[in-house]
C-alpha positions as CSV (number, residue, x, y, z in Angstrom):
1,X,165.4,44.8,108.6
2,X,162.0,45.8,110.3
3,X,160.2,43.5,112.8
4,X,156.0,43.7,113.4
5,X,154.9,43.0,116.9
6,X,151.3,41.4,117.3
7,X,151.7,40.9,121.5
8,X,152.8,43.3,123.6
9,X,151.6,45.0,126.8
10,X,153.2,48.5,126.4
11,X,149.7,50.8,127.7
12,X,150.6,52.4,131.3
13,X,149.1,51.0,134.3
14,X,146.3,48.8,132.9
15,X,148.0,45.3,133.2
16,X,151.0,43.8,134.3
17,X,152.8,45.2,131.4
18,X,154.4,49.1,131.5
19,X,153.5,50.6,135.2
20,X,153.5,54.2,133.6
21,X,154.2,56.3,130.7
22,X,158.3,56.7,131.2
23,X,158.1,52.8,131.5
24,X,156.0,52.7,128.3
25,X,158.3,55.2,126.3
26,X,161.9,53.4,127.6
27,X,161.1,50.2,126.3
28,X,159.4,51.7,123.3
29,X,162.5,53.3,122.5
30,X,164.4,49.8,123.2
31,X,162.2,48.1,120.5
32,X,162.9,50.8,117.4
33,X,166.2,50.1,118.4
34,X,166.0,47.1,117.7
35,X,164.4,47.3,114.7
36,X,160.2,47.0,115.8
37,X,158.7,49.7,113.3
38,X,155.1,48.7,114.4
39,X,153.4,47.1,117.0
40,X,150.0,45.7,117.9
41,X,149.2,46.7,121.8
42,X,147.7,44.1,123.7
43,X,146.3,44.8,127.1
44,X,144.8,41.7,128.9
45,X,140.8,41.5,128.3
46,X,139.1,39.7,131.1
47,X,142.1,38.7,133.4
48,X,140.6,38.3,137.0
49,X,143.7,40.4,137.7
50,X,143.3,43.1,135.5
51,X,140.0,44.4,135.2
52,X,140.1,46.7,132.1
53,X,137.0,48.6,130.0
54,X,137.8,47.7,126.5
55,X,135.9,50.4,125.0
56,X,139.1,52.3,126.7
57,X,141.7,51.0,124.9
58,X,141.4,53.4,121.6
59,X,141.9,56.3,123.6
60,X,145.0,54.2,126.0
61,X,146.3,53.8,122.6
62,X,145.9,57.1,121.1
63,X,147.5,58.7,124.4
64,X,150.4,56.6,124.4
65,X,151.1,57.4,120.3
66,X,150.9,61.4,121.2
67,X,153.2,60.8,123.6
68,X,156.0,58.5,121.5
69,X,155.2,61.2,118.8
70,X,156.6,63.6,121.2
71,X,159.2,61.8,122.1
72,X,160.4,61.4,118.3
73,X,160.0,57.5,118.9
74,X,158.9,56.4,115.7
75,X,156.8,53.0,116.4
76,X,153.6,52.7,114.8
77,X,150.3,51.4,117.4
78,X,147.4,49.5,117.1
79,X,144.7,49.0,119.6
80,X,143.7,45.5,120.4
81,X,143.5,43.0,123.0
82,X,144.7,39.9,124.8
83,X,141.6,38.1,125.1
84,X,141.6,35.6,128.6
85,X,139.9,32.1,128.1
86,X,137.9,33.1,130.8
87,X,135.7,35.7,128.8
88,X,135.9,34.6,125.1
89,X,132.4,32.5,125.0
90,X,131.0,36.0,126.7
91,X,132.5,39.1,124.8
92,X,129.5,40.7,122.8
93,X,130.2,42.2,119.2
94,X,131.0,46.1,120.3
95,X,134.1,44.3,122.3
96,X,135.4,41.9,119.8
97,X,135.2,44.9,117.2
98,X,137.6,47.1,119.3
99,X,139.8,44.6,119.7
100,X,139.8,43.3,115.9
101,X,142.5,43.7,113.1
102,X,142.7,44.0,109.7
103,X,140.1,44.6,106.9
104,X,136.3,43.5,106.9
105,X,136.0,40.1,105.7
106,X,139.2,39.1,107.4
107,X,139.0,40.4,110.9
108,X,140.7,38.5,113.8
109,X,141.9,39.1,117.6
110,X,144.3,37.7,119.4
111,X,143.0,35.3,121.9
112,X,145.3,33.9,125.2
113,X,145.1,29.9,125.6
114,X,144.8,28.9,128.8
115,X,148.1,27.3,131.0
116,X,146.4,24.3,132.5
117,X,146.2,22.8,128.8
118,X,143.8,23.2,125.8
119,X,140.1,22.2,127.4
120,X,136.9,22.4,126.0
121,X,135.9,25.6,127.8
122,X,138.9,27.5,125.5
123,X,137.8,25.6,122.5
124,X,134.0,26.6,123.1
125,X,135.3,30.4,123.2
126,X,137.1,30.0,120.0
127,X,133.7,28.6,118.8
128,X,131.8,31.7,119.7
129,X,134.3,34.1,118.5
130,X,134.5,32.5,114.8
131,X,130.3,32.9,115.3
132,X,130.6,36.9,115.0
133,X,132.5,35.7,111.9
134,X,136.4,36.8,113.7
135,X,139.4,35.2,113.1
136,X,141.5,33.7,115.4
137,X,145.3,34.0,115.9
138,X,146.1,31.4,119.2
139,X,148.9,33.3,121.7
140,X,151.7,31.1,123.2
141,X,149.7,27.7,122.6
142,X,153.7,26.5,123.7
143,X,153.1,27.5,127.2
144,X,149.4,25.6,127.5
145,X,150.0,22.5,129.6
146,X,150.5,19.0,127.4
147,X,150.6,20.7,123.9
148,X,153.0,18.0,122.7
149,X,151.3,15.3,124.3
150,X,147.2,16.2,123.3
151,X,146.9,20.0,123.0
152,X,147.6,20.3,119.3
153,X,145.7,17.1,118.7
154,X,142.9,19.5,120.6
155,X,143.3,22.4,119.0
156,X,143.3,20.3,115.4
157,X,139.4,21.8,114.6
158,X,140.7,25.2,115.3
159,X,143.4,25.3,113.4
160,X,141.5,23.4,110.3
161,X,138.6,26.7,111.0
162,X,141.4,29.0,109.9
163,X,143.3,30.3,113.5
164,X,147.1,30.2,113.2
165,X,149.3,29.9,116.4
166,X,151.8,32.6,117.5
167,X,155.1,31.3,119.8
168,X,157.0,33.6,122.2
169,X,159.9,34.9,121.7
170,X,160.6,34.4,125.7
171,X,159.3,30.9,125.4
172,X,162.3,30.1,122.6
173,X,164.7,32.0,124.9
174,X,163.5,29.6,127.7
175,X,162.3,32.0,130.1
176,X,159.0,30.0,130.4
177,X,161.0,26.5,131.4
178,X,161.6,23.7,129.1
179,X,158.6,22.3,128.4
180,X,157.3,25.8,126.8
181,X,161.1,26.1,125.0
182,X,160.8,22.7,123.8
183,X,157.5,23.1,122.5
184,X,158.1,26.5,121.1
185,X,160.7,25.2,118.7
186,X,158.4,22.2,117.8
187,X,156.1,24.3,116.6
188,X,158.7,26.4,114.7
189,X,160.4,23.2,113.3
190,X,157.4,21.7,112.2
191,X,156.5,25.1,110.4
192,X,152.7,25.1,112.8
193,X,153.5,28.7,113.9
194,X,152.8,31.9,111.7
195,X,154.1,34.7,113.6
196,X,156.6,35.1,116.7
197,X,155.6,38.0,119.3
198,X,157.5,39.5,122.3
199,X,154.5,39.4,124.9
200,X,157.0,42.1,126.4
201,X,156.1,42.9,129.8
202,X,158.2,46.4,130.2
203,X,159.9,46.8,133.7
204,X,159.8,42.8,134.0
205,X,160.5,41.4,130.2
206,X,162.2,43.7,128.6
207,X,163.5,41.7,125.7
208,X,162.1,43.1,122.1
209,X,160.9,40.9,119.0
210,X,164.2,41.4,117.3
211,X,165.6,38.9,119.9
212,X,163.6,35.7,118.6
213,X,165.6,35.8,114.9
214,X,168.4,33.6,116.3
215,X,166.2,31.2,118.4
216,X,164.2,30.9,115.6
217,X,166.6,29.8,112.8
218,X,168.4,28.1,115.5
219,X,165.4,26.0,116.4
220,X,165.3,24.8,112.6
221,X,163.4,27.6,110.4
222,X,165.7,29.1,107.6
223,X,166.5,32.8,107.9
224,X,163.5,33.7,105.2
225,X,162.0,31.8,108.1
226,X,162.9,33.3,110.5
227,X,162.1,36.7,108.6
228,X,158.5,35.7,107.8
229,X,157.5,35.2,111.2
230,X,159.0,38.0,112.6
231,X,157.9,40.7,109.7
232,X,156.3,39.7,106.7
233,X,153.7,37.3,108.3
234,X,152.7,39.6,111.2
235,X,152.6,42.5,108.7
236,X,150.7,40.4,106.3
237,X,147.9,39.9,109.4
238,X,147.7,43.7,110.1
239,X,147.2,44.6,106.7
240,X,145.0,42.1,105.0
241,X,143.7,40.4,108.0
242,X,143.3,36.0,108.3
243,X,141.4,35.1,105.3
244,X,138.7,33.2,106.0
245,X,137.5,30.0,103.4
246,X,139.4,27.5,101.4
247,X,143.3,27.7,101.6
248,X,145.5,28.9,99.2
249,X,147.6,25.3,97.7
250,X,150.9,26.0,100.4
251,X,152.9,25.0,96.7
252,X,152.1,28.9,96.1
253,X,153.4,31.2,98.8
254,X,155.8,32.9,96.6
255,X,153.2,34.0,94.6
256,X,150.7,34.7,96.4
257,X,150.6,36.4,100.1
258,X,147.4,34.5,101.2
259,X,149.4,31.4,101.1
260,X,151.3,31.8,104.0
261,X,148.7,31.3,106.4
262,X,147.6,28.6,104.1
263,X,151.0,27.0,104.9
264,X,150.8,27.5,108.7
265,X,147.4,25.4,108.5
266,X,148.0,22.7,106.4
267,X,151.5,22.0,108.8
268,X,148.7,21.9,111.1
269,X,146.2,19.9,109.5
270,X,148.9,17.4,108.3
271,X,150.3,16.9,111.9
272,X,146.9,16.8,113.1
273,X,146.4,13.3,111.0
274,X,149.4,11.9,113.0
């Protein structure tokens, strides 16, 4: 089995991921291990703490493949971006379209929501995001403050625009306290997340994607699950991007790849109408 990781902060030095290249290529090498084939970098964009050119991060990116290439460590980048809710109403076009995946038509980026809870600042840079005609795929909406009490009820005209919610792995192992753990399996349960990431952090989280299959089924997906968020759903996003539009009837998933985000929103839509 191969595992596709969409959040990860493996670049040296830029954030408070990997502090240099060895750091970088160790954990690396710790996630083809464990089975990651592929991963999506995601360097913090906007952070007060982390200031960080995104026009950069192609070339970050491209260093760090040369040097897993020489290394014989055979894990497959992409350039991108964890957008802060500080900056998403502000980031021009030229920055979103660095930081964007999959094809045209169906581009998205990965944006961070904030801890204090879901407010109307994040939702208004979600808003001007979707306006440059991106995608939206929501990172660790578990750890936002409240998200079982109001956040999701929040985040409801989001998730109806298309965005689809990614979970932590370290949220299901409870690294992130209880709240975020029981959350994180909520959302799993109630089938309202479409992919699991690491959000590794080498030197300080050092756990790899591969350990979220267990939490996952054990939270209450089944192990084709389990699977899909894991592989086949993150794959799916790097390949053919978040359609945008109508959704796919979720009756049709086997059929049809598009349906699986179609099945991540309408979990949403119909727990929304709670």
């Amino acid at each position: 089995m191969s595992y596709v990781d969409l959040h990860l902060h493996l670049l040296p030095g830029v954030d408070d991921g990997a502090r240099d290249e060895r750091e970088s290529l160790d954990h690396a090498a710790r996630m083809v291990k464990a089975g990651v084939r592929e991963a999506l970098v995601t360097p913090h964009v906007g952070h007060p703490s982390f200031p960080l050119d995104v026009a950069t991060i192609p070339a970050h990116t491209a260093a760090l493949q040369a040097a897993l290439d020489r290394e014989g460590i055979a894990l497959r980048l992409h350039a991108g971006g964890e957008i802060h809710p500080d900056v998403a109403a502000s980031l021009g076009a030229d920055d979103l379209r660095v930081l964007a995946q999959g094809p045209p038509g169906a581009r998205w980026v990965l944006v961070e929501v904030p801890f204090a809870g879901v407010d109307e600042a994040f939702l208004a840079g979600c808003r001007a995001i979707r306006r440059h005609g991106i995608g939206l795929v929501i990172a660790h909406p578990e750890r936002a403050a409240g998200l079982l009490d109001d956040g999701l009820r929040a985040l409801r005209p989001e998730l109806r625009a298309g965005a689809v919610l990614q979970v932590n792995v370290c949220s299901l192992l409870g690294r992130h306290g209880p709240e975020a753990q029981l959350a994180a399996k909520r959302l799993i349960r109630g089938k309202l997340a479409y992919v699991l990431a690491s959000d590794g952090h080498p030197g300080t989280r050092t756990h790899t994607l591969a350990e979220g299959f267990a939490p996952a089924v054990a939270a209450g997906a089944s192990p084709i699950q389990a699977w899909q968020l894991i592989d086949a759903n993150p794959r799916f996003l790097l390949r053919y991007g978040l359609p945008a539009g109508a959704s796919v009837p979720a009756r049709a998933w086997r059929a049809r790849p598009e349906a699986r985000v179609s099945a991540a929103r309408v979990a949403a839509r119909r727990l929304g109408a709670r």
